[in-house]
C-alpha positions in Angstrom: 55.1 101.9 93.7 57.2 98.8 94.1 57.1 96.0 96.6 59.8 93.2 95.6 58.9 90.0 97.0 61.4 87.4 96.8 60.6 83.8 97.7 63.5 82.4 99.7 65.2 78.8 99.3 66.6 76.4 101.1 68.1 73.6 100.1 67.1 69.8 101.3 69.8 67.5 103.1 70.8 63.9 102.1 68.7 61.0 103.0 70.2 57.7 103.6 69.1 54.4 104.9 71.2 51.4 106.6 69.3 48.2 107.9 69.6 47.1 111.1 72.2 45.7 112.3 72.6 43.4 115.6 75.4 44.9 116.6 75.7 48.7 115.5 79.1 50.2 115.4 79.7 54.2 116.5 79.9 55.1 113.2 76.4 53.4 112.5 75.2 54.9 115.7 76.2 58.7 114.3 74.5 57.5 111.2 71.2 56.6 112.6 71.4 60.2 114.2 72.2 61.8 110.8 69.3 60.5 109.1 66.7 61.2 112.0 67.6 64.7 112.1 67.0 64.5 108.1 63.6 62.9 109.2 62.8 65.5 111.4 63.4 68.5 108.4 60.7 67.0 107.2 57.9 69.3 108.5 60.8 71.9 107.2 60.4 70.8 103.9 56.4 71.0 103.8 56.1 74.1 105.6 58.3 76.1 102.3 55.5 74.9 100.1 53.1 76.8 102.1 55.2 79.6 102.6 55.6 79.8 98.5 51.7 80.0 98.4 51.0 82.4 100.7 53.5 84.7 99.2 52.1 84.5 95.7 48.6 85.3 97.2 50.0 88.0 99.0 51.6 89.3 96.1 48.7 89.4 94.0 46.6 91.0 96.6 49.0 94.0 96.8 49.0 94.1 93.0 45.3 94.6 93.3 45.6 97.2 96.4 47.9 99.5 94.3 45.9 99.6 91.5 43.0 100.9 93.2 42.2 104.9 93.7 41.5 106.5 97.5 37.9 107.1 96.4 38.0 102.8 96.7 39.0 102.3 100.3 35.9 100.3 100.8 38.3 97.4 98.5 41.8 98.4 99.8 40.9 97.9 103.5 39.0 94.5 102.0 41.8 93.2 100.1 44.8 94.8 102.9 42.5 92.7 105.1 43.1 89.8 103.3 46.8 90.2 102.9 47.1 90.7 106.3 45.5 87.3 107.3 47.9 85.9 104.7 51.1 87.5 106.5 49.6 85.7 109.4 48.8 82.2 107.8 52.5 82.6 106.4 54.0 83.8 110.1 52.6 80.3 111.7 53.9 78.6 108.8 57.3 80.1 109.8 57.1 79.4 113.2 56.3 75.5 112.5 59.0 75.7 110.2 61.2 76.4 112.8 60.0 73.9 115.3 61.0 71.3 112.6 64.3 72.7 112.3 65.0 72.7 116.0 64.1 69.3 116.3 66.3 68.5 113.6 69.1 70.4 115.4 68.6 68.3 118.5 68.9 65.1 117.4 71.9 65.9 115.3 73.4 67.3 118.3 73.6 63.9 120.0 76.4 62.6 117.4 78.9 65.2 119.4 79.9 62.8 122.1 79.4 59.9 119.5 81.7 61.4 117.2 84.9 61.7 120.3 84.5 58.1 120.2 85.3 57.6 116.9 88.9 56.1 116.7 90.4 56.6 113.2 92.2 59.8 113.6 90.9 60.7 109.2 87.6 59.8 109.7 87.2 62.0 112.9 88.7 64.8 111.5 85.9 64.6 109.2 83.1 64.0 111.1 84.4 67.0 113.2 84.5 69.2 110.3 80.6 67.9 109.3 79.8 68.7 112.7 81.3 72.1 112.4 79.6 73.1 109.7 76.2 72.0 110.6 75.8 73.7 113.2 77.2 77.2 111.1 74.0 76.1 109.4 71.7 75.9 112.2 73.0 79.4 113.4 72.6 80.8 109.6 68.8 79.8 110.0 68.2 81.7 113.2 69.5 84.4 111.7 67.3 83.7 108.6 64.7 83.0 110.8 64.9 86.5 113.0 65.4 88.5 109.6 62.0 87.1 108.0 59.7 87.9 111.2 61.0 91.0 110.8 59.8 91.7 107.3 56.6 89.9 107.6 55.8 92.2 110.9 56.8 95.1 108.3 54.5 93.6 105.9 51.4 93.7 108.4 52.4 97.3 109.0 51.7 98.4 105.4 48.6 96.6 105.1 47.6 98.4 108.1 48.7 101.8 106.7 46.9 100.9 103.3 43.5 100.4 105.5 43.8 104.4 107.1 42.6 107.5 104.5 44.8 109.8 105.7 48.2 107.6 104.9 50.3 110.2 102.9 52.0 108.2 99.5 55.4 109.3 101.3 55.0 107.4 104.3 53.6 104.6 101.7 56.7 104.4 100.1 59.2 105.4 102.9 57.7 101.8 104.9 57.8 99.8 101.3 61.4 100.6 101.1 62.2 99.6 104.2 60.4 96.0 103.4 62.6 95.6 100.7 65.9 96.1 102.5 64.3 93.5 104.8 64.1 91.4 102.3 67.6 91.7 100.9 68.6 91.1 104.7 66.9 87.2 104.1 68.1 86.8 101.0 71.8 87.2 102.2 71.2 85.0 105.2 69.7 82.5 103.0 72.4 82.4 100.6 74.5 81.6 103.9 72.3 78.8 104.9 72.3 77.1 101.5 76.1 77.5 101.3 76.4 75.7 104.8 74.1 73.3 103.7 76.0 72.4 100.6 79.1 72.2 102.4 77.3 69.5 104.9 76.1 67.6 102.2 79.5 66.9 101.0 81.1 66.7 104.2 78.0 64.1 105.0 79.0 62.3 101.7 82.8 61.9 102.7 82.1 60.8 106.2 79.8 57.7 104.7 82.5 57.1 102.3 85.5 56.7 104.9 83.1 55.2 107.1 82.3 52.6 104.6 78.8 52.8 104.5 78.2 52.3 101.1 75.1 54.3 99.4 73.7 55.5 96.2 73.0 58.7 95.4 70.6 59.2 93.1 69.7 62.8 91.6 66.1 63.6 92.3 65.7 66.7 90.3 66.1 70.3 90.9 64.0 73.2 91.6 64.2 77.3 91.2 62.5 79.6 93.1 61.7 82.9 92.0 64.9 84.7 92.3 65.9 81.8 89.7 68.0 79.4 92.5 68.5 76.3 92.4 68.4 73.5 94.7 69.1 69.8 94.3 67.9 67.1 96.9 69.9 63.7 97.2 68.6 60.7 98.6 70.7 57.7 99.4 70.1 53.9 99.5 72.5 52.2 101.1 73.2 48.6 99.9 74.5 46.6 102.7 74.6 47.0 106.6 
C-alpha cells in the first residue's frame, strides 16, 4: 500500500530596502508598498517550515500504521490518532499561512492607482505587467490553497477508516488513491504559483531598474524540497534614496 506524500514549495519574493526620503516620489511610494507586502509573506514563509514538519511526522506515523496487522488495532487507532491531530496541527498552519498571504495581497493591491500615476509611458508598461502577474499569483495560491484542504480533509478520512475493524483493504486503497490524485492536483497548482512568482521577481527587478532605484541583489542560497525543487530567495539592499 502506497501513500505518496509530496511536500509542496513555494518560492520567496525579493526584499528590498530604500531609506527615507523627505520627499518620496510615486515610484518610491509603489516601492514602499512592494516591500511591505514582502513583509507581510513573512508569517508565509514560517508557516512552510511547519508545514514540512508535520508532514514528515505524518508520514512516519502512516509508515508505522501499515506495518501493523488487524489483530493490533489497539496501535493503529493510537497512532491514526496521532496522525490525525497532525492533519490538524498542519490544517491551522495552512490556514495562518493564508492569512499572511492575504495580507500580503492587500497591501500590494494599493500600488494599482499608484501605478496610473506613473508618467513614463516604459516604465508603466512595466509596472502594469508586474502588477498583472502578481495577482495571476495570488489567484494560483487560492487555487493551491482550495486543492490542499482538500487532501488534508481526505487525509483525516483515512486515518479515520484506519481506526474502524471492519474497513475492507479495497476501500483502504480505493480512498489512498484518491489522496494521491489530490496531491498531484497541488503539485500542478504549485508549479503555477512558483512560475508566477518567478515571473514577478523579474518583472519586480526591471521596474527597480527603470525606476532607478538602485539595489543589490545578493544570492542567499537555495533550497529543495522533497520532490527535488528548487527555490532561490533574493534580497536587495538598495544603496542610495
Amino acid at each position: 500500500m502506497s501513500f505518496k506524500k509530496a511536500s509542496i514549495l513555494f518560492v520567496l519574493g525579493l526584499f528590498a530596502f530604500i531609506s527615507a526620503c523627505s520627499s518620496e516620489s510615486t515610484e518610491e511610494k509603489i516601492h514602499g508598498h512592494l516591500e511591505e507586502a514582502v513583509a507581510q509573506e513573512k508569517g508565509f514563509e514560517e508557516q512552510q517550515s511547519k508545514i514540512t514538519e508535520l508532514e514528515q511526522k505524518e508520514q512516519e506515523l502512516y509508515s508505522q500504521i501499515i506495518e501493523l496487522g488487524t489483530d493490533e488495532m489497539k496501535k493503529i487507532t493510537e497512532l491514526s490518532q496521532q496522525a490525525i491531530d497532525a492533519v490538524t496541527q498542519r490544517e491551522e498552519s495552512l490556514k495562518a499561512e493564508k492569512e499572511s498571504l492575504d495580507a500580503a495581497k492587500e497591501e500590494f493591491q494599493k500600488t494599482e492607482d499608484l501605478i496610473a500615476e506613473i508618467e513614463d509611458e516604459q516604465l508603466k508598461e512595466t509596472a502594469e505587467s508586474m502588477y498583472s502577474t502578481m495577482s495571476d499569483r495570488f489567484s494560483a495560491y487560492d487555487e493551491l490553497y482550495q486543492a490542499y484542504e482538500t487532501s488534508i480533509q481526505q487525509e483525516k478520512e483515512l486515518y479515520e477508516m484506519f481506526q474502524q475493524e471492519d474497513t475492507e483493504q479495497e476501500a483502504l486503497t480505493e480512498h489512498i488513491n484518491t489522496i494521491n490524485e489530490s496531491y498531484q492536483q497541488v503539485l500542478d497548482a504549485n508549479e503555477t504559483f512558483n512560475t508566477n512568482t518567478t515571473a514577478y521577481n523579474e518583472l519586480k527587478k526591471e521596474y527597480y531598474s527603470q525606476a532607478g532605484i538602485e539595489v543589490q541583489y545578493e544570492d542567499a542560497g537555495s533550497k529543495g524540497n522533497q520532490e527535488g525543487e528548487q527555490s532561490e530567495e533574493e534580497q536587495e539592499e538598495n544603496q542610495s534614496a
